[in-house]
N, C-alpha and C positions, 0 to 999 in steps of 0.2 A: 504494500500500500504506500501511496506517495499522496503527503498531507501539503498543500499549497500555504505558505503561511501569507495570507494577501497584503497584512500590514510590511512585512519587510522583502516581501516578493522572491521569499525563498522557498524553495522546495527542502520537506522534510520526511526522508525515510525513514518508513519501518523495517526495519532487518529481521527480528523475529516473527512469533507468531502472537506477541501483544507489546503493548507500550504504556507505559504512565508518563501522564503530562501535569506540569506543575514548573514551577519556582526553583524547586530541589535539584540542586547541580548532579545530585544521583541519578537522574532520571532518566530514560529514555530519551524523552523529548523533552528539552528544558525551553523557561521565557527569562526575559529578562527580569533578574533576580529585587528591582523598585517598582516594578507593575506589581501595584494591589491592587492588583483585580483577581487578578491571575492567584488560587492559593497555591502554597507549596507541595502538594499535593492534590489537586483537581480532576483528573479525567482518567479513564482508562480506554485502551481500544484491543482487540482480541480479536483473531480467527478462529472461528468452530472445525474443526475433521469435515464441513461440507463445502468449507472453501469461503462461507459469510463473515462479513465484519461486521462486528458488534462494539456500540460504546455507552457509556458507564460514566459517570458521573459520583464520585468520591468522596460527598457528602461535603462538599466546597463552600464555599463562604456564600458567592455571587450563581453558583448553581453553572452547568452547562447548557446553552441552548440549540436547539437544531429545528430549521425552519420556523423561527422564529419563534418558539417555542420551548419553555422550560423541561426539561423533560426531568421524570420523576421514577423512571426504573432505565433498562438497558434497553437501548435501541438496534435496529438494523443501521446498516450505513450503505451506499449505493454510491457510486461513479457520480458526481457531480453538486452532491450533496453538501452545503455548508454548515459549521457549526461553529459556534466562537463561547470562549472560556468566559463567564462572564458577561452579562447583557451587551456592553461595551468592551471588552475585551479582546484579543485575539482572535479575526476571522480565519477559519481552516477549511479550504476546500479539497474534498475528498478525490483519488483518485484511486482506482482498484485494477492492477492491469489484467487485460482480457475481458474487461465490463464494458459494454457501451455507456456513454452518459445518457439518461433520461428524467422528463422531468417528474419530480418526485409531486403528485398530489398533497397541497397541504391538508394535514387531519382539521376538522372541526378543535380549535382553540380549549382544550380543557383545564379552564381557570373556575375558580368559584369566585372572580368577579369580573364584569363586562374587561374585554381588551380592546384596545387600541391602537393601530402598528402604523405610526404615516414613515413612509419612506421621500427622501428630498428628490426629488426627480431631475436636478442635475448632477446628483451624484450624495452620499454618504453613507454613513450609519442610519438604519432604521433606528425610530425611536419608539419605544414600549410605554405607554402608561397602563393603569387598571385600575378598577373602580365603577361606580354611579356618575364620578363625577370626576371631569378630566381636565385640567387647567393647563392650559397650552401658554408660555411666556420665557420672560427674562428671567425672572425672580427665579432664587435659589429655592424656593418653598413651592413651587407649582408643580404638577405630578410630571407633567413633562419639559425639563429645563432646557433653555437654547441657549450656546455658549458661544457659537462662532461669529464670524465677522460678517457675514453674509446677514447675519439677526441681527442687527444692529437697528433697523426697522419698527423691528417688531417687541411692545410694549411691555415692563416686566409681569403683567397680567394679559393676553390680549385676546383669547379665544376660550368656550369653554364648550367642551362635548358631555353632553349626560347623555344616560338609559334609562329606558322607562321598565316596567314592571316584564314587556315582551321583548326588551334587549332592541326596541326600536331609538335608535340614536339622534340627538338634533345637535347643533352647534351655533353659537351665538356669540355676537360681540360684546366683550369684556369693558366696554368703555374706553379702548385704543385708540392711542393718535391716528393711528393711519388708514384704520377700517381690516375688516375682514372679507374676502372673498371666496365666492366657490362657485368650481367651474367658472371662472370668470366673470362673475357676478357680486356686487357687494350686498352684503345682508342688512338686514334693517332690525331684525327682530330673529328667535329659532329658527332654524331650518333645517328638514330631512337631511340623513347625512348618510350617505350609499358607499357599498364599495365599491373604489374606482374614482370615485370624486376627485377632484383636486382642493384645497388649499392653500388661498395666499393669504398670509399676513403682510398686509401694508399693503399697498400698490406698488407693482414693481419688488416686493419683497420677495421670501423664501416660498418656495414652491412646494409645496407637501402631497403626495398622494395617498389615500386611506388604503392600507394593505390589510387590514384587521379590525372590523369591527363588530364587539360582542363575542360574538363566541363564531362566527366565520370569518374567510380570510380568503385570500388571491393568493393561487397557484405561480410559482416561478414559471417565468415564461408571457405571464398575462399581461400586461399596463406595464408601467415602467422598471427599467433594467435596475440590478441592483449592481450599483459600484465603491465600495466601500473607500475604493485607497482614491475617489475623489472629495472624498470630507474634508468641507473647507477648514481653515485654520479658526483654532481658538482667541476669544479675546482676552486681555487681560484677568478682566473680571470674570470672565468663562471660566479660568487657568483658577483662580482664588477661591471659587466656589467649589470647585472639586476636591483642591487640596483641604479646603476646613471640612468639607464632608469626609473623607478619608479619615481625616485627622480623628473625629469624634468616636473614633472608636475606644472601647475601654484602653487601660494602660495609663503608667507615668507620664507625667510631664515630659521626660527624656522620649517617651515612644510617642507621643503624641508629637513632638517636635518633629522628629526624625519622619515619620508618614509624612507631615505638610512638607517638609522639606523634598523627601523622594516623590512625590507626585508632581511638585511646581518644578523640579527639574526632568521629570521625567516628558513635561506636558510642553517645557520651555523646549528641550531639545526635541519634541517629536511630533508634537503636536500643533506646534504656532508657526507664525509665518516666516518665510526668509526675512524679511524686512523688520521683524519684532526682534527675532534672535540676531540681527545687524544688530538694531538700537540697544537692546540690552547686553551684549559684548562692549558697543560703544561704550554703554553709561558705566559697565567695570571699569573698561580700563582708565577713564575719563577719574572715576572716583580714586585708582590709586592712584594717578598722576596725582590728585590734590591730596590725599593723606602722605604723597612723600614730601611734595613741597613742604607741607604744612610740620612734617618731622625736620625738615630740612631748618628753616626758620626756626623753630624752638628749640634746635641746637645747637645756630647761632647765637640767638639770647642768654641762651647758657651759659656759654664759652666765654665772653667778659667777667657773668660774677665768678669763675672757678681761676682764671689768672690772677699771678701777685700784682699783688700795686705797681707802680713801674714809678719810676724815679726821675726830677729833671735832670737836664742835661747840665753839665758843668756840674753838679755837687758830689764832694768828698766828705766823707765821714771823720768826723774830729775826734781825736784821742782827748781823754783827760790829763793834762799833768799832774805828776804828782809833786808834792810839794814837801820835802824833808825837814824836821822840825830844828 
């Protein structure tokens, strides 16, 4: 089996006839050891004596998902098939040789709360909420948070989808600056919300397609392509939101540090723009240039009071005579 890693556009072999994925530099197939997402022990994948791959899920933090979907015992896996460690976490796509790829029918969604999947239709990460009630925005507290620079639009509250008692969906505008649309139309009030719809927040804003909603969903293949390694870059406050949500996990002050710290670099080097990570190299280097000067200067003003007094020129030091009685 040969596992596509789409975020680093490597291909990753299986050599045996299973593998553990995780964190864990022991492992089969390791991630980079600052993704918390990814636990240190997450996934399994196994051949049966019929030639089937099967994958497992290791009781992980953030769970394993495949077709968009949490899965909650051991699945098949098939030629073409993606799954990623963690909602947001590492996308893998499946290759099995001697299988054709085909496309896998999505199952009916088994959550015990209404789902939600819009995927951005020029390219990213689908995004997952669940519930009654679905708060699409900026704000770090909305079920579904928008982090990148492309959302910059769209309002820290600006859309909200519920369900009603038969999993019938509507979607309405939050009081946003910029309006909500769908299917290219702006709303005034609720409105039905199908799968296949589109999604704009803002005029001219991000483009969303409804992959999931309630408890159905859209077969790969159908409406819009999924391309994960086109997600746009994070913004700033994207980058800070993520790191203090990581952060809150139990633990000391010292772990609690360390998590905010390994997310905000791990989101700076991989996740932001060339031009953010220009600016923020800039502003290091920029910063030790002024803390050398500035040690530079304070050990000039030093170096006066630590020198001896210094003497005019032309003075000789006079002896006392002594004077014999």
């Amino acid at each position: 089996m040969i596992l596509h890693d789409e975020r680093r556009n490597l291909d990753l072999t299986v050599e045996g006839p299973s593998a553990r994925l995780g964190r864990d530099p022991s492992l089969e197939i390791t991630f980079d050891p600052n993704d918390d997402i990814v636990s240190a022990l997450h996934a399994r994948i196994w051949r049966e004596p019929d030639g089937a791959w099967w994958l497992e899920d290791l009781e992980s933090t953030n769970g394993t998902w495949l077709a968009g979907r949490r899965i909650a015992k051991p699945e098949l896996l098939r030629t073409g098939d993606r799954f990623t460690l963690g909602q947001r976490g590492p996308v893998l796509r499946v290759t099995i040789p001697g299988q054709v790829a085909r496309t896998r029918p999505q199952p009916a969604v088994d959550e015990s709360q209404p789902l939600l999947k819009l995927r951005r239709v020029r390219g990213g990460e689908d995004l997952l909420g669940a519930g009654p009630e679905i708060v699409v925005g900026r704000d770090a507290g909305c079920t579904i948070p928008l982090r990148t620079v492309v959302d910059t639009v769209v309002s820290k509250r600006h859309a909200v989808v519920t369900f009603d008692e038969a999993l019938k969906a509507t979607v309405s505008d939050a009081g946003s600056k910029n309006g909500t649309f769908v299917n290219g139309r702006q709303i005034r009030g609720p409105t039905p919300l199908s799968l296949g719809d589109r999604i704009m927040l803002g005029w001219q804003g991000p483009l969303f397609e409804v992959r999931a909603l309630g408890a159905a969903s859209l077969a790969e293949g159908q409406g819009a392509e999924y391309h994960p390694e086109l997600q746009p870059p994070k913004t700033l406050v994207g980058m800070l939101q993520v790191a203090s949500r990581e952060a809150r996990r139990p633990g000391g002050a010292a772990r609690v540090a360390g998590a905010w710290t390994r997310a905000m670099v791990r989101q700076v080097t991989h996740e932001s723009s060339a031009l953010f990570r220009a600016a923020t190299l800039g502003a290091i280097v920029v910063l030790a240039v002024l803390l050398a000067l500035a040690y530079r200067a304070s050990a000039r003003q030093a170096a006066p009071r630590a020198a001896p007094p210094r003497t005019s020129p032309g003075w000789r030091p006079t002896t006392r005579r002594r004077w014999g009685s």
